[in-house]
N, C-alpha and C positions, 0 to 999 in steps of 0.2 A: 476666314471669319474675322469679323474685326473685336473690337476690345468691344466695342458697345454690346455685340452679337453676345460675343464671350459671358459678359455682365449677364444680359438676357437668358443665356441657356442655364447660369448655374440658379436664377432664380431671383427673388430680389430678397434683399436683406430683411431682417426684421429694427425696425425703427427703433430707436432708443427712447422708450417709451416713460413721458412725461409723469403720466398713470399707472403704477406698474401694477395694481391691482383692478382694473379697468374688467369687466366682466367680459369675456368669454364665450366659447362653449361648457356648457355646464356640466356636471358629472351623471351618467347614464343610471347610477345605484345613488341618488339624492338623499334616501331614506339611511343607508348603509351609513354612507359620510356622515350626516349628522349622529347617527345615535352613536357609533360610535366616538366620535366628539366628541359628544357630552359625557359619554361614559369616564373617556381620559380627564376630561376638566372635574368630573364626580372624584373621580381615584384622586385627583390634584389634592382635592381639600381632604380626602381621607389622612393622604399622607405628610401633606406641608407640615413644617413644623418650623412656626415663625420664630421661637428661641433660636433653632440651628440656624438660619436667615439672617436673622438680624440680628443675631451676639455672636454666635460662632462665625458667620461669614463676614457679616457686615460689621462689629465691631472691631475683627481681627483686621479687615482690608483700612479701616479708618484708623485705626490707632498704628497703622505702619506706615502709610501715607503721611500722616502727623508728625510720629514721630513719639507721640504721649499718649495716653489715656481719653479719647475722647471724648466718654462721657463725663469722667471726674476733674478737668479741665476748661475752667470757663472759658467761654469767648472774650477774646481780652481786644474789642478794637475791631474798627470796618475791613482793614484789613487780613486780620486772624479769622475774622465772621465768613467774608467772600473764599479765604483757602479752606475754610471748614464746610464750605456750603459746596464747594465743586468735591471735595474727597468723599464727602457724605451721600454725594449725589453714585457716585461711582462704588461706592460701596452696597449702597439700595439700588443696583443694578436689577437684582432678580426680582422682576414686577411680570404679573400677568398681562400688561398692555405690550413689554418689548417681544413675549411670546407672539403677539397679532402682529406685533409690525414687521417683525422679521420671515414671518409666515407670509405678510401680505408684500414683501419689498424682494421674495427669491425670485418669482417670477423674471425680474428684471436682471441676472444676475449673467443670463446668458443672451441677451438682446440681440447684442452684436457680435462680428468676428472677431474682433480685434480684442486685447487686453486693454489699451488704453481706451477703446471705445465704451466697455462694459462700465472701467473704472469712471467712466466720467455720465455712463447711463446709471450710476447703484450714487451717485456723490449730488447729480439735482433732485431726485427723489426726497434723498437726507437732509438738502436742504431743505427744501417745503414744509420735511417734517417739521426742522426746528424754526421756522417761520410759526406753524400752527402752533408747537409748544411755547418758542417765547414771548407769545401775545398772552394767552394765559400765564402762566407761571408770572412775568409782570404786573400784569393785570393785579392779580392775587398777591405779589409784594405791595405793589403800592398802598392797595387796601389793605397788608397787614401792618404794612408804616404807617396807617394813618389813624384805624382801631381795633389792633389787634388784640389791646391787653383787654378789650372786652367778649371777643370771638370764643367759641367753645375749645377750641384747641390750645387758646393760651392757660387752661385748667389743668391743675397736677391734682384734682381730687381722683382719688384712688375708687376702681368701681364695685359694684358693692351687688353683689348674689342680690338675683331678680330684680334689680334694676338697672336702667338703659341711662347712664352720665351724658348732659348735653355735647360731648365730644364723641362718645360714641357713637350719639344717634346722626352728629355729622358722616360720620364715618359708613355707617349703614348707607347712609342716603345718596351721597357721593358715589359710591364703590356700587350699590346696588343699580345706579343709576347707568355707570359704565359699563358692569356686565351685559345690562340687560340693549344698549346700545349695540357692544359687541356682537352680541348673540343673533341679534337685526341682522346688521352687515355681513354674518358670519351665514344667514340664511339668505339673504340677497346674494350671496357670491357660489351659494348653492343654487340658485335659479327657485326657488320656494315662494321666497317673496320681493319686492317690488325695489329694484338699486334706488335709494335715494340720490343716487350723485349719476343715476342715466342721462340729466338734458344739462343738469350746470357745469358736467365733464367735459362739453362738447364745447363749452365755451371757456371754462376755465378746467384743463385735464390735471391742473396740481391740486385740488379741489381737493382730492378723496386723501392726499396726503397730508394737507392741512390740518383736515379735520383731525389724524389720527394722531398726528402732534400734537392737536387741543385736547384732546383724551390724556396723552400721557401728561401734559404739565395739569391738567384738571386732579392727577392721582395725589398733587400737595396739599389738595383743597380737603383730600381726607384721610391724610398720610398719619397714621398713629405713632411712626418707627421714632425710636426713642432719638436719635440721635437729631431725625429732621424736628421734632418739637423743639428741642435744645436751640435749633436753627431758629426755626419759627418764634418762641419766647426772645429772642433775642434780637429779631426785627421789629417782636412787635413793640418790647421795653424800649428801641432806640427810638422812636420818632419819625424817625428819616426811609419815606417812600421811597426814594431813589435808592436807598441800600434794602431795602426789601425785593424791588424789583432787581438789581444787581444778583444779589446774592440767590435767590429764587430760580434765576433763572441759570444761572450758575449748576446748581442744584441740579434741574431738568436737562440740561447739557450733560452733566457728570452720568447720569442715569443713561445716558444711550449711548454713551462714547465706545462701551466695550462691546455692545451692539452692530454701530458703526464702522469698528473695525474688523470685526470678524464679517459685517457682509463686505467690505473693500476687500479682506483677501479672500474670500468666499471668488468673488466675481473676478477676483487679478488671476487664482491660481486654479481655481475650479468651474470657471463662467462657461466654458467651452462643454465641458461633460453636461454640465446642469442645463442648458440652452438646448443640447441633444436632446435629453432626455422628455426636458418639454416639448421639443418640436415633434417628437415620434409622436405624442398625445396630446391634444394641444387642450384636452378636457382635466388636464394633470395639473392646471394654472389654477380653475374653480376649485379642486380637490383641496390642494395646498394652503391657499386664500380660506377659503372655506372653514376647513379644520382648526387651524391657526385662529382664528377667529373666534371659535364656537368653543373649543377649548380654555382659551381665555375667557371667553363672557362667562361661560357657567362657572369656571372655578372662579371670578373674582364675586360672581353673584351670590353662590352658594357658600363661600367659604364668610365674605365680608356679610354677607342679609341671616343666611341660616345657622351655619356653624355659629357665629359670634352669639344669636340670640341662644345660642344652645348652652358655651359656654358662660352665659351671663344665666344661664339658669330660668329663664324666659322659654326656652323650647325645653323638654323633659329629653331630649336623646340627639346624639350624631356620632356617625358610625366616626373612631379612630384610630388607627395605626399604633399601636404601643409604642413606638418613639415616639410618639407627638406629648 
């Protein structure tokens, strides 16, 4: 038998797929997948507790990185602004959009045989992403260097029981507006409803990865975390678009870097088992994709739209967690 034969009997490889969330065969319990989804994204918000997040996690990983106090330490300089903006970004790691993307980028982890093959099928994926995020993320510097001290977010007014601060109703609207995007995409990957990216995949397959870069650098547009306003008031007092877009996208970079490496050794040291395991089932890509997806929509929808109205005293009740 020759080597071509050889090729032929063991089967043909699986492509190093441009789209790693590309639909599929879809999951046979549709109804299963989702409610349980949603269920997990419901418990998300019961039990987040964005104090622990964002001052125990994120201000401990920022002020170590620094080196100082990051909140009680001003930005002194474009320079000090751009390493504040990439540390801050990696500290505001835990975001419900890197949940979708690393749900929607496993598939990809076991494509091919090789190590160095996987690593370089899970590294153009990441690219695309940060193509889609740093078109937004700039985007939104430019426009905070040019009027940002007028924007809802450049506000430090304090918010006030039963009423919605034009920075929170950013916030609402942003976040409510990504859940419920996610939630889409999270039922198209379920077979429910309709892929928006079935015919523009066919001619551009980085498409669906683009998009979900523009979701996460979209998350600065109504990003509350104390540290990234600190960021934001200080692009928007400078004047200077180019260091808004600099530092911004700095920012959106720093937010998926620990992302990025946990799928790079995901795929170097575990691509082979995880590829298996997809290949036994190949309805186990929609399941993953799916969940990943629908998880995150509900909990950024429910925790950013309902909870928030709840804790502002606007909605009378939201079940929580005694640590929260």
């Amino acid at each position: 038998m020759s080597s071509s034969d050889t090729r032929h009997a063991r089967g043909p490889s699986v492509p190093a797929a441009t789209d790693p969330s590309a639909l599929g065969p879809f999951p046979s319990r549709k109804g299963l997948v989702i409610g349980l989804s949603a269920l997990v994204g419901f418990l998300l918000t019961v039990a987040w507790s964005a104090k622990f997040v964002d001052s125990t996690i994120g201000d401990t990983i920022a002020n170590g990185m620094l080196g100082h106090d990051a909140k009680a330490t001003a930005i002194s300089g474009v320079g000090a602004g751009i390493a504040f903006a990439f540390v801050t970004g990696v500290a505001g790691t835990f975001t419900a959009c890197n949940i979708a993307v690393f749900g929607a980028m496993a598939p990809v982890l076991g494509t091919t045989d090789t190590r160095m093959g996987r690593l370089k099928a899970t590294l153009k994926p990441l690219l695309w992403l940060s193509v889609g995020m740093t078109a937004v993320s700039a985007g939104y510097g430019v426009l905070v260097g040019v009027v940002g001290t007028n924007m809802p977010q450049f506000s430090t007014a304090k918010s006030v029981a039963g009423q919605l601060s034009a920075r929170s109703v950013q916030s609402l609207v942003v976040f409510g507006l990504i859940g419920l995007i996610m939630i889409y995409l999270g039922l198209a990957a379920a077979g429910v409803v309709r892929d928006p990216f079935a015919k523009i995949s066919r001619r551009f397959p980085n498409a669906r990865m683009v998009f979900l870069g523009a979701l996460i650098g979209a998350f600065l547009i109504g990003r509350p975390f104390g540290l990234f306003r600190a960021l934001f008031r200080d692009a928007a007092e400078s004047g200077n678009p180019l260091y808004g877009a600099a530092a911004f996208t700095l920012q959106s970079l720093g937010n998926i870097l620990i992302m990025g490496v946990l799928l790079v050794l995901m795929a170097t040291l575990l691509g082979g088992a995880v590829g298996r395991w997809f290949a036994a089932d190949p309805r186990r890509v929609a399941v993953v994709t799916a969940s990943a997806l629908i998880i995150a929509g509900v909990f950024t929808f429910l925790y950013w739209d309902v909870r928030m109205l709840a804790n502002r005293g606007i909605l009378p009740w939201y079940p929580l967690a005694p640590w929260v």
